[in-house]
C-alpha positions as CSV (number, residue, x, y, z in Angstrom):
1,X,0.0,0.0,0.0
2,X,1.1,3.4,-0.9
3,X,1.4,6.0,1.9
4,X,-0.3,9.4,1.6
5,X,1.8,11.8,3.8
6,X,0.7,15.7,4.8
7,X,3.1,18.7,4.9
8,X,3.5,18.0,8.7
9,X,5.1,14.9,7.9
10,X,7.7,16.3,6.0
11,X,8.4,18.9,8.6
12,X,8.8,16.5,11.2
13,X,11.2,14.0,8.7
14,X,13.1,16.1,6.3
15,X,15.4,18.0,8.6
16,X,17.6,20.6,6.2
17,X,20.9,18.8,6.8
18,X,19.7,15.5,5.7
19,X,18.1,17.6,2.8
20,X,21.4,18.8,2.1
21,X,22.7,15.3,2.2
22,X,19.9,13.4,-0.2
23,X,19.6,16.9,-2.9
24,X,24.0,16.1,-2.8
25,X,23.7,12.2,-3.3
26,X,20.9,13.2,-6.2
27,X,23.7,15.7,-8.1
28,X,26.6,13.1,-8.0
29,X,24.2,10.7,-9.5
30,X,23.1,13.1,-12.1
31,X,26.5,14.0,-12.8
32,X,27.5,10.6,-12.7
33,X,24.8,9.3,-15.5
34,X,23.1,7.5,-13.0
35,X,20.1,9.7,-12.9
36,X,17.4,11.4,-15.2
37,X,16.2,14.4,-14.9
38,X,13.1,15.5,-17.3
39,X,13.1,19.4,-16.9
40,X,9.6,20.9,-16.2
41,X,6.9,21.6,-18.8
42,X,4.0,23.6,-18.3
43,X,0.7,23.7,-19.7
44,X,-0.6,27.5,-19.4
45,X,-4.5,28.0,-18.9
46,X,-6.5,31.5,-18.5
47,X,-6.9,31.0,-15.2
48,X,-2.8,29.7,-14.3
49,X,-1.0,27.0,-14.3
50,X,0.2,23.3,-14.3
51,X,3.7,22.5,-14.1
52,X,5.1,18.7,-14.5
53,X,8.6,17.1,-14.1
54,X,9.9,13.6,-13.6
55,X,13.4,12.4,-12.4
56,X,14.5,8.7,-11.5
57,X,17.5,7.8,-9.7
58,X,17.7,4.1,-9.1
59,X,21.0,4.4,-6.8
60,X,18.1,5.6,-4.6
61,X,15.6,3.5,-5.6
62,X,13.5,6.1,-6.5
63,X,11.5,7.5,-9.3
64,X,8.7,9.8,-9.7
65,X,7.0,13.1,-10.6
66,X,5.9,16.3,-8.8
67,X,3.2,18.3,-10.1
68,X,1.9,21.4,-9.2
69,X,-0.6,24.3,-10.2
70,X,-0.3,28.0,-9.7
71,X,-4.1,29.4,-10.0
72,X,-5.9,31.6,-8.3
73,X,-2.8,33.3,-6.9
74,X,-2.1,29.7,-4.9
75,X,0.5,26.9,-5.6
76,X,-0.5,23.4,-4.5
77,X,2.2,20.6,-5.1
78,X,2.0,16.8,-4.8
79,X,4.8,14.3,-5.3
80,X,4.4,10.8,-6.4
81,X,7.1,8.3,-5.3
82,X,7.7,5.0,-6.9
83,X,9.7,1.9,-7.0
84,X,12.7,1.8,-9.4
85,X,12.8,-2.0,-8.7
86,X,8.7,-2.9,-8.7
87,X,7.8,0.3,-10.2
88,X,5.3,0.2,-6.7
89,X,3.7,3.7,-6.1
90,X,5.5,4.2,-2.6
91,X,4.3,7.4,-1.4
92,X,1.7,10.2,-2.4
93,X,3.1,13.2,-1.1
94,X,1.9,17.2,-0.2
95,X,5.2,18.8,-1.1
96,X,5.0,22.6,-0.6
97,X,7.6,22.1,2.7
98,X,9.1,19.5,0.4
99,X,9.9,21.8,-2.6
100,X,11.0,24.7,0.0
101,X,13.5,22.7,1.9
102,X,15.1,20.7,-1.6
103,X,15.3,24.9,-3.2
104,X,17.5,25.6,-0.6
105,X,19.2,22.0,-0.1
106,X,20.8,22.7,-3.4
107,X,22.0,26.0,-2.8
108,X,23.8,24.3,0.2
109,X,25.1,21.4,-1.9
110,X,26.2,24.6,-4.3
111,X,28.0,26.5,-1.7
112,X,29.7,23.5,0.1
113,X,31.3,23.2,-2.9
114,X,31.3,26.9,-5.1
115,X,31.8,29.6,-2.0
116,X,35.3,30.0,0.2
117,X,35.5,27.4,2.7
118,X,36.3,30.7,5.2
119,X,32.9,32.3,4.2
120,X,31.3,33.4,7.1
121,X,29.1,37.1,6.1
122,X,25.0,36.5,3.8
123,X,24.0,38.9,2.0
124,X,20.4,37.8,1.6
125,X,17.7,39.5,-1.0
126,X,13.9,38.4,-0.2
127,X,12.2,37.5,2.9
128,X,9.6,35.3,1.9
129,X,8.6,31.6,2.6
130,X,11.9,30.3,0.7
131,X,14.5,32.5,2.3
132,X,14.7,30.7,5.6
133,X,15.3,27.5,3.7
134,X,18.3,29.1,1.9
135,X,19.9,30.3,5.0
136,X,19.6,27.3,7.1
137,X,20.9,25.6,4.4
138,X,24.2,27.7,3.8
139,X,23.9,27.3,8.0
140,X,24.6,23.5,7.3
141,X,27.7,23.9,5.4
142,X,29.4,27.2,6.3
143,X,30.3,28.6,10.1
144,X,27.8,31.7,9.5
145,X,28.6,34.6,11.5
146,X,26.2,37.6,10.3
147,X,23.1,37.5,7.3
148,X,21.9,40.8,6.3
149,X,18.6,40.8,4.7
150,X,17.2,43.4,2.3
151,X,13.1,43.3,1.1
152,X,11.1,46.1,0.4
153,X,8.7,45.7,2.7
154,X,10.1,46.4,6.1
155,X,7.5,44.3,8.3
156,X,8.4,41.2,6.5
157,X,12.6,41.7,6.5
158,X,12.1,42.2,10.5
159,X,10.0,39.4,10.8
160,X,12.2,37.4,8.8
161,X,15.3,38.5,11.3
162,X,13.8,37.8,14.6
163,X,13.0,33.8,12.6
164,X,16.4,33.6,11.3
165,X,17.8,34.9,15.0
166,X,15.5,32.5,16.9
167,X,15.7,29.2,14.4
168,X,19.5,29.3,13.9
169,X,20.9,31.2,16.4
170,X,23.0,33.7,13.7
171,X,23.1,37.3,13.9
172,X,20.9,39.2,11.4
173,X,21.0,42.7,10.1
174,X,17.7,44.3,7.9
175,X,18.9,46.9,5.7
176,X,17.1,49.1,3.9
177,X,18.7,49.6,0.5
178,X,19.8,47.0,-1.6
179,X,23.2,47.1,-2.5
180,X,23.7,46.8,1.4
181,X,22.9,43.6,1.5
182,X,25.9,43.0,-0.6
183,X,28.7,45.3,0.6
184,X,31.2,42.6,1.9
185,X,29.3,39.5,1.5
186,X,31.4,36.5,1.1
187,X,27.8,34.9,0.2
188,X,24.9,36.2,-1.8
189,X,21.1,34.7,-1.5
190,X,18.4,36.3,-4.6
191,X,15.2,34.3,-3.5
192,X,12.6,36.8,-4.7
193,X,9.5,36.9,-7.3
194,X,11.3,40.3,-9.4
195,X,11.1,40.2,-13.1
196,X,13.7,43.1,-12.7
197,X,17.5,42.4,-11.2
198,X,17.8,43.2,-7.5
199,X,21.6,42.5,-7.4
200,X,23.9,44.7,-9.6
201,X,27.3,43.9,-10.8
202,X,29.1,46.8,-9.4
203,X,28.2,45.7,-5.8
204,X,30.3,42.1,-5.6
205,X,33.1,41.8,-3.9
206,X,36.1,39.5,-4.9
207,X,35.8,36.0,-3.4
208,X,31.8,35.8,-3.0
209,X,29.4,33.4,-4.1
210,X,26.4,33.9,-5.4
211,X,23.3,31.5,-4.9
212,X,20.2,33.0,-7.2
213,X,17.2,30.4,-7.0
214,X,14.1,32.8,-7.3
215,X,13.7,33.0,-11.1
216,X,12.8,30.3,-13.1
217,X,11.1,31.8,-16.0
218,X,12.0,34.0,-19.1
219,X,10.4,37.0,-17.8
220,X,12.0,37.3,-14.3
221,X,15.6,38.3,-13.9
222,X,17.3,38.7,-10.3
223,X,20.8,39.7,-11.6
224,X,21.8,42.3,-14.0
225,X,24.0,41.9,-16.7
226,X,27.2,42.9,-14.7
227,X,26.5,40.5,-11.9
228,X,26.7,37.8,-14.4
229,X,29.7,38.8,-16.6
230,X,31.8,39.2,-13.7
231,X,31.5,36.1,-12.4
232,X,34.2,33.5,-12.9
233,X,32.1,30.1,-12.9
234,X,28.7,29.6,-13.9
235,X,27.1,26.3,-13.0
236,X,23.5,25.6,-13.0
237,X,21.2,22.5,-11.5
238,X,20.8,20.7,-14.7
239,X,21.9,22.7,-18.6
240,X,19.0,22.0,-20.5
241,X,16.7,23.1,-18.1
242,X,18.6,26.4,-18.0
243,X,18.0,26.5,-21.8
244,X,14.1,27.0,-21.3
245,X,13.8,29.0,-18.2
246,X,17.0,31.0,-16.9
247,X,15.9,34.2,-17.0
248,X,19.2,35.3,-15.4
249,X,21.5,34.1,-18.3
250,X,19.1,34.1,-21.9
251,X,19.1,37.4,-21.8
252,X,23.3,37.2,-22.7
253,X,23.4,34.3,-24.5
254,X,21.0,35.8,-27.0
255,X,22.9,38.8,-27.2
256,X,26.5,37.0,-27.4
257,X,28.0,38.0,-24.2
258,X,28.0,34.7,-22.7
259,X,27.7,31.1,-23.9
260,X,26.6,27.7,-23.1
261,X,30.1,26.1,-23.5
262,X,30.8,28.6,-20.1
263,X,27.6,27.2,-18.1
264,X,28.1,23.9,-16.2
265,X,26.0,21.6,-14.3
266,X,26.2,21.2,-10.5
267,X,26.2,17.5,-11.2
268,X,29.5,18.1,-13.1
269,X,30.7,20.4,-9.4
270,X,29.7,17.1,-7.3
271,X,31.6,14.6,-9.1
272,X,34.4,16.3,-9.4
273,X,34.5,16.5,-13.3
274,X,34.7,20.6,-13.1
275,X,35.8,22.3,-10.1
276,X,33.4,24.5,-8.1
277,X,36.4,27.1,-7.4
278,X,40.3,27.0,-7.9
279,X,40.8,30.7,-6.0
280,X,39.5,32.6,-3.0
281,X,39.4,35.7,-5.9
282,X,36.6,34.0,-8.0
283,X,33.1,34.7,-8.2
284,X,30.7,32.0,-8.5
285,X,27.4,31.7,-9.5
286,X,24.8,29.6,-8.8
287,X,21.7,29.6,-10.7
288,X,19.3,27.6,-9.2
289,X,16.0,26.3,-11.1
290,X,15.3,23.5,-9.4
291,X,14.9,19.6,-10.7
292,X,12.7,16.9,-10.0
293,X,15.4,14.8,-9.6
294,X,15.9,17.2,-5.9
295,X,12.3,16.2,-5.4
296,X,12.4,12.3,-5.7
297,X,15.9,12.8,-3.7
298,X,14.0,14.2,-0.9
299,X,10.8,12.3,-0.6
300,X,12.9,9.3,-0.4
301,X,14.2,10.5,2.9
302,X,10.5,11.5,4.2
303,X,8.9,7.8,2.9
304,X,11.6,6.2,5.2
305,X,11.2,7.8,7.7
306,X,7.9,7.6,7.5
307,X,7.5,4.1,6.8
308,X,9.8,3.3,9.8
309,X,7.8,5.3,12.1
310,X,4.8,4.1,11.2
311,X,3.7,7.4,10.1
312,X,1.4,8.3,7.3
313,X,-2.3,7.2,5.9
314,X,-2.2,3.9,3.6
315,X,-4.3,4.0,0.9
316,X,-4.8,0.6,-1.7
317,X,-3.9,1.0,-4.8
318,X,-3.7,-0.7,-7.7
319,X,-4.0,-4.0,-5.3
């Protein structure tokens, strides 16, 4: 019997280190050849949308789909889960927590490897849902000292200070203008909804990493076109995804300033096929759009734990 588990169940399983852990095994495999990852199609409606993407991994065991519709100004995601070996539907999943904690698993995976291994300073633009996820995750695999947090709204960057403070224990500055955020930061966080750039070229600082997983669509952009020229090493979650929806990085490659032979995957980072960073003087970017193959990494961990707890509603199908 499958089990159907609720977003409390994934709060209570998927703690972000062990995200960190399962979104890291899922790039090596990827990178490796092991895994597939189909990038996301969408079907577009009057009224919103419904977005679709598939991944298997069978060094997990693992292979699936999550699917998701954006209408009515509200997302609502479900994974399924099934059996590499049986091809068994494991698990039905709600996977709104899910999708949050994988988004900012693989900007952890993506630092631990990409950002100096001294980095201790965040620069962090957006305060929403997601941006907790991407700190705790950079938490898990740098010695953070300070995170300062820029949004325009100013209840939602305090509130998202006294969380941070509270949750993680790390010092947190809101500022007020943007390019404050920035000023110093060994890393950089863009986790927003802006169709225009947020973070400029002319504020990075030699040596910082960049994380930008809030755009995944042609017409939103989070970095200028400066942020991206000056960086070093650009490596995304999987290329031909990037080649549909990186608003961050079309934009030159139509106009000739940067090309796809310059734009790695993160799988390539984790196996050790192109390095992440050969100098503390880089910058690195990140562009995150996030993979189903992060997904079925993830749920794996939650239908374990799950399973072994005795958690979880069992429903017959296909008996």
């Amino acid at each position: 019997m499958a089990l159907l588990l609720h977003e409390a169940d994934v709060e209570r399983y998927l703690p972000m280190a062990d995200a960190v852990a399962a979104v890291e095994a899922a790039f090596r495999h990827l990178g490796s050849g092991e895994a597939q990852n189909i990038p996301r199609a969408r079907t577009r409606l009057p009224t919103g949308q419904m977005h679709v993407m598939a991944a298997a991994d069978p060094a997990l065991g693992y292979l699936g789909l999550k699917a998701y519709t954006t209408i009515g100004g509200r997302a609502r995601f479900v994974v399924l889960l099934f059996s590499t070996q049986t091809g068994e539907l494991l698990a039905v999943m709600e996977a709104d927590t899910l999708g949050q904690r994988r988004t900012g698993a693989a900007s952890g995976v993506a630092t631990r490897y990409m950002a100096r291994s001294d980095a201790q300073t965040v620069g962090v633009y957006g305060t929403g849902w997601q941006a907790r996820s991407q700190v705790a995750a950079i938490a898990a695999v740098r010695d953070i000292r300070q995170i300062r947090a820029y949004s325009r709204n100013t209840e939602h960057r305090e509130a998202f200070a006294r969380g941070v403070r509270e949750g993680l224990g790390i010092e947190v500055v809101p500022v007020d203008q943007p390019h404050l955020a920035a000023e110093g930061a060994d890393i950089l966080i863009t986790i927003t909804s802006a169709r225009e750039p947020v973070l400029r070229g002319e504020w990075l600082t030699p040596g910082v990493h960049i994380n930008a997983a809030g755009s995944n669509a042609l017409v939103r952009r989070e970095l200028d076109e400066a942020a991206v020229q000056r960086c070093d090493r650009i490596v995304v979650d999987a290329v031909d995804q990037a080649r549909l929806e990186a608003g961050d990085l079309l934009p030159l490659i139509e106009r000739g300033t940067l090309h796809w032979g310059q734009v790695h995957g993160l799988g390539e980072v984790v196996t050790g096929a192109y390095p992440g960073r050969v100098s503390d003087r880089e910058m690195t970017l990140f562009k995150s759009l996030g993979l189903a193959v992060e997904d079925i990494a993830a749920a794996g961990v939650v239908y374990e734990r799950a399973l072994a707890d005795g958690a979880g509603q069992r429903i017959a199908m296909f008996e």
